[in-house]
Phi, psi and omega in degrees: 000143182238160228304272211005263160336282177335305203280350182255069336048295208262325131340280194293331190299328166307303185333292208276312166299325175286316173311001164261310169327310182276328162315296189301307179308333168313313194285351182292319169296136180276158185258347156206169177214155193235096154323093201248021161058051170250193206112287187313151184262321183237151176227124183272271232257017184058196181290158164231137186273123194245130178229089158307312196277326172318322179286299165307326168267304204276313178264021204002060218260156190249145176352279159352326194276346196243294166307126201220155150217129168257125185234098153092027177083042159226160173272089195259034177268150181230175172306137159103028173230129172012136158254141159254153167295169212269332206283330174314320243221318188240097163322141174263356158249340173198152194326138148223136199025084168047048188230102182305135176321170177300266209318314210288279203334305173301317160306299171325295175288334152307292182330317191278335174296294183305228186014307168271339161327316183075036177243157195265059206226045183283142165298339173275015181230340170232074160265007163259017140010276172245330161292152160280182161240000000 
């Protein structure tokens, strides 16, 4: 066989392993989650219908931003490690050793991503948005 061929053989065989590789990591996102407040002694504002993959694809929001494990003050979770539910971790009434109750934990962390975006879609000014009613 001559090395030519033999080297575009070996190309497209790359090729094709990483592009099977970015299918599967794609298809690994869920495409939506409904944030559903339980938990709450009270629910002001119902559920939210959440589009993980729209954030992760469209908005290009990194894993990271939502996803956490805290170690020594740092976020040392990575792609491919456990999702824990946000409720493990974030009481739904009320803060502990600085771990904001759960609804603050959400809010804080949308509003300010929706904020730093520079788009006028802060959650804390359109929330029906995003709650269902």
């Amino acid at each position: 066989m001559k090395k030519g061929a033999l080297t575009k053989i070996l190309l497209l065989s790359i090729g094709l392993i990483f592009l099977a590789a970015g299918v599967l990591t794609a298809a690994d996102v869920t495409e939506k989650i409904v944030i559903d407040n339980k938990g709450y002694t009270k629910d002001i504002k119902g559920p939210v219908n959440f589009s993980h993959l729209k954030h992760s694809k469209d908005y290009n929001a990194a894993c990271t931003d939502c996803h956490h494990e805290f170690k020594d003050g740092n976020n040392i979770w990575k792609e491919g490690d456990a999702v824990n539910t946000c409720v493990t971790c974030h009481d739904p009434e009320k803060t502990q050793d600085n771990v904001p109750r759960l609804m603050m934990a959400f809010h804080n962390n949308c509003r300010d991503c929706h904020k730093k975006s520079g788009k006028d879609t802060a959650p804390s000014s359109k929330c029906n948005d995003c709650h269902a009613k």
